[in-house]
Each structure stands twice: as C-alpha cells, then as structure tokens.
C-alpha positions as CSV (number, residue, x, y, z in Angstrom):
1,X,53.2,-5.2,-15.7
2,X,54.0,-8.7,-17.0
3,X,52.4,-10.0,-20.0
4,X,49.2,-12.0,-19.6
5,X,49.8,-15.8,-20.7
6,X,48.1,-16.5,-23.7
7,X,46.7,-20.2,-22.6
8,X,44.4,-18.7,-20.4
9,X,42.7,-16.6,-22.8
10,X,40.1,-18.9,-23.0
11,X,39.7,-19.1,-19.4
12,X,39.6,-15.2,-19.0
13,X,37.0,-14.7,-21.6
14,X,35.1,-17.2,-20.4
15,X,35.2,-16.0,-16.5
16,X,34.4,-12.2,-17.6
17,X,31.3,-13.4,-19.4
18,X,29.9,-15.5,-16.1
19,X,31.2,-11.9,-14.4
20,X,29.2,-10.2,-16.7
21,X,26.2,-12.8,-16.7
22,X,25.6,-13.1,-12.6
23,X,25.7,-9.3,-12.5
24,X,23.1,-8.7,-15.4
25,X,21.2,-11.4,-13.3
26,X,21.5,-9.9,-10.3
27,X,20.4,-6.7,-11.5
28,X,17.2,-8.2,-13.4
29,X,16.4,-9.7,-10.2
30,X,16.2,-6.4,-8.2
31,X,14.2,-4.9,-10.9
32,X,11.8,-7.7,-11.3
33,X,11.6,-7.9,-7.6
34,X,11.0,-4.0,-7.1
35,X,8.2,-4.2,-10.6
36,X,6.6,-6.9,-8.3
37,X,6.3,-4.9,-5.1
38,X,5.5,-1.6,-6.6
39,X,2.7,-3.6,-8.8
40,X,1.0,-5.3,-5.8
41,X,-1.0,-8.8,-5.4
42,X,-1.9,-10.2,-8.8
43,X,-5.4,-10.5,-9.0
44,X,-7.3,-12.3,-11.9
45,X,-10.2,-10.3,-13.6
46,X,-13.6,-11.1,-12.2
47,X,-15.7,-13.4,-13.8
48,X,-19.4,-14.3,-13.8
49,X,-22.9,-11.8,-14.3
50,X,-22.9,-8.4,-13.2
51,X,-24.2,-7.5,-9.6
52,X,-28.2,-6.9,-9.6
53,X,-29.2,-3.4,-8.4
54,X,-30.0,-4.8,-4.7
55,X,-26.7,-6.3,-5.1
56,X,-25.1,-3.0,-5.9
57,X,-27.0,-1.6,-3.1
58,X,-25.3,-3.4,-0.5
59,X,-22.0,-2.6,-2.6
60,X,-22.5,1.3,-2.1
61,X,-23.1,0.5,1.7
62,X,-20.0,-1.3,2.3
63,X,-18.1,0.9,0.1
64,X,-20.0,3.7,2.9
65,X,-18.8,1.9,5.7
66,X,-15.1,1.8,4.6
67,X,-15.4,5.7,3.7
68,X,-16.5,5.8,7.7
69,X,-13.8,3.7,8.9
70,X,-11.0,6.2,7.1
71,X,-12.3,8.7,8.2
72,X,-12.6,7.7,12.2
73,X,-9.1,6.1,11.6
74,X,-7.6,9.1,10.1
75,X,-9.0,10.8,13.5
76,X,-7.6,8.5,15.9
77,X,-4.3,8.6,13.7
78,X,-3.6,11.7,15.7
79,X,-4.1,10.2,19.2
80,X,-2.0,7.5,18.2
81,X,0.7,9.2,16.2
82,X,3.2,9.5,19.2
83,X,3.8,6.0,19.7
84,X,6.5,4.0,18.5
85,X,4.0,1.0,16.7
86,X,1.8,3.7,15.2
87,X,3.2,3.9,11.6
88,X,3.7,0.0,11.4
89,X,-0.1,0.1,13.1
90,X,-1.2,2.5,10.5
91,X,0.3,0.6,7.6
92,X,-0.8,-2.6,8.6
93,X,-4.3,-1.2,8.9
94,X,-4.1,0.8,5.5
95,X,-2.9,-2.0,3.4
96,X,-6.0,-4.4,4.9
97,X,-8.2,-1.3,3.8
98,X,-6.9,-1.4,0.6
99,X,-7.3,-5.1,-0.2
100,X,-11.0,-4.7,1.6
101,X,-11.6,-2.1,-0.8
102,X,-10.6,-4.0,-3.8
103,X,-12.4,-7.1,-2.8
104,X,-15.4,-4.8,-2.9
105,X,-14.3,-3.8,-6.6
106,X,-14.2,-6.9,-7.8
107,X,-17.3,-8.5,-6.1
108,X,-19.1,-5.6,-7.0
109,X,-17.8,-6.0,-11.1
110,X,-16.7,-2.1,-10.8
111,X,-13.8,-2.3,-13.3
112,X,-16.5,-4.4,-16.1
113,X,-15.8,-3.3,-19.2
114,X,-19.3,-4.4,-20.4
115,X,-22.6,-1.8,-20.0
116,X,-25.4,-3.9,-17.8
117,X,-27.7,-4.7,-19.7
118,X,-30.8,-4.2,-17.5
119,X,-29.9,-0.4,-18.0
120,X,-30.0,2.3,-14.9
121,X,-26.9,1.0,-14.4
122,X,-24.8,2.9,-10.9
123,X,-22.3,0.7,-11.6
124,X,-20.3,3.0,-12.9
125,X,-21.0,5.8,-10.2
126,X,-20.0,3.1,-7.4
127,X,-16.5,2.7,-9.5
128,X,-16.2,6.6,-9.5
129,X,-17.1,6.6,-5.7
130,X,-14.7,4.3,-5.4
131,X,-11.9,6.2,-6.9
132,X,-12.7,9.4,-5.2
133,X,-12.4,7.1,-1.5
134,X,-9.6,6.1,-2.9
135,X,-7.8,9.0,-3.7
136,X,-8.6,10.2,-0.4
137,X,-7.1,7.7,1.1
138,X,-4.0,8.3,-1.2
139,X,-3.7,11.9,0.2
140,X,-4.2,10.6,4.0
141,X,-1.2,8.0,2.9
142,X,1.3,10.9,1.6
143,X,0.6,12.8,4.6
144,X,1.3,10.4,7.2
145,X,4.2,8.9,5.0
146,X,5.5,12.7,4.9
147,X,5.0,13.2,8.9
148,X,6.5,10.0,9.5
149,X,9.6,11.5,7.4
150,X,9.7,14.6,8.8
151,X,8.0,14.9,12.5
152,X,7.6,11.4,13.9
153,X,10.5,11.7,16.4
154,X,9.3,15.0,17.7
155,X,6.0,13.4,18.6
156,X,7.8,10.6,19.6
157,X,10.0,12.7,22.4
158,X,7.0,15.2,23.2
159,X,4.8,11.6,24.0
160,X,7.5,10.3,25.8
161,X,8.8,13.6,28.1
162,X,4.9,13.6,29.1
163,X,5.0,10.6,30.2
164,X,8.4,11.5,32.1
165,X,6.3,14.5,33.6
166,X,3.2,12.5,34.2
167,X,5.7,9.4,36.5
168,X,7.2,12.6,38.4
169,X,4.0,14.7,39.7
170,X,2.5,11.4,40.6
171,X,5.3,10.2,42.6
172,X,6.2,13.5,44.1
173,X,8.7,14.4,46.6
C-alpha cells in the first residue's frame, strides 16, 4: 500500500470529522424522532379552577360512555377481525379514544396536583376510574397487537375461503 501524501492530512482530518459529525447527526435524529413518537402529542398542563361537583358529574358520565364504547368496540372487534382494514380500522379508532379520553382528563382537571378546596372531592376517584379504563384498554391493545402478529392471516384466509364457499353454492352448477 502506497504511502498517504502528507498535504492532504488536513483534508483527511477534516473529512473524517464531517464523516463522523453527519453520522452522530443522523443517529440523534432517529432517536429524537423515535422519543417523540413513543412520547405522544405534547399537551400543555391545564389551567383555570377546578371542575364543580355537577361538573365532575357529567365528567364520570362521559368517562361511562367511553368505558361503553370499548367495550361494544372490543365486541365487534371480533366480527370485524377478518378483514384486511380491520387493524388500521381498529388503530384509527383506538388512538381517537385515547385522545377523547385524555381530553376528558384534562377538562375534567384529573391530573391537578392541588386538593379542591370545596372538600368531597371525587376528583381523584374519576382519575383512578380513569386509569383502570385505561389499563383496560392497554390489555385490549396488547391483545389485538399480539393477534395481529400472530393470527391475522389465518382469519384473513378463513374470511376469505368463506366467501369463496359462499360465491360457489350460490352460483351452483
């Protein structure tokens, strides 16, 4: 191997520390791209008076009437499950739930750090209601996320040989 020319040292260096530089930056990019994503929509802390008790009232029946929809969602989630748009569907639908849910939290003042001062409070019950829906709806996620991994194409091809046998019998011989 021939000897390197000494007047370009000063190139070399200075090409293997732009190498050096657009990789580091290429790599904090992906990891403050992926911190973003995993992190989710930036919301600001809620502001203003705490929610009155007919307030919260109306905050435990909308919180009621998301707990319904999951639940009549996660049982039409297995009507659905055989088509090709149904985990796109499903995700579409789960992270609008979500962002309902914590819209709820933060009209509601759920995640206040300050006791109400009226006392009786049920704030803090509606926040732990609000976990538990939540970590329900966690568990309904993994599941789907874990059949989509494993046992989507099966209900994929048992949906769509049905439909074979269904065209056949109804056209006939």
């Amino acid at each position: 191997m021939a000897p390197r020319d000494p007047r370009y040292r000063p190139h070399r260096a200075i090409l293997w520390i732009v190498y050096f530089a657009l990789i580091a930056g290429s790599i904090g990019a992906v990891v403050v791209s992926a911190a973003r994503h995993l992190s989710g929509p930036h919301r600001p802390p809620a502001t203003g008076a705490l929610p009155t008790r007919t307030a919260l009232r109306i905050c435990v029946d909308e919180l009621a009437a998301l707990q319904r929809e999951q639940g009549e969602r996660a049982w039409r989630l297995g009507a659905e499950i055989g088509a090709r748009g149904a985990p796109a569907a499903f995700d579409a639908w789960s992270r609008d739930w979500e962002r309902r849910v914590a819209d709820l939290s933060d009209r509601c003042r759920l995640d206040a750090p300050e006791p109400d001062p009226r006392g009786g409070g049920g704030r803090e019950e509606l926040a732990r209601a609000r976990d538990a829906v939540l970590a329900l709806h966690r568990a309904y996620r993994v599941q789907f996320d874990r059949f989509g991994q494993e046992g989507a194409e099966l209900a994929i091809a048992a949906g769509e040989a049905l439909d074979a046998a269904r065209r056949a019998v109804i056209a006939g011989p």
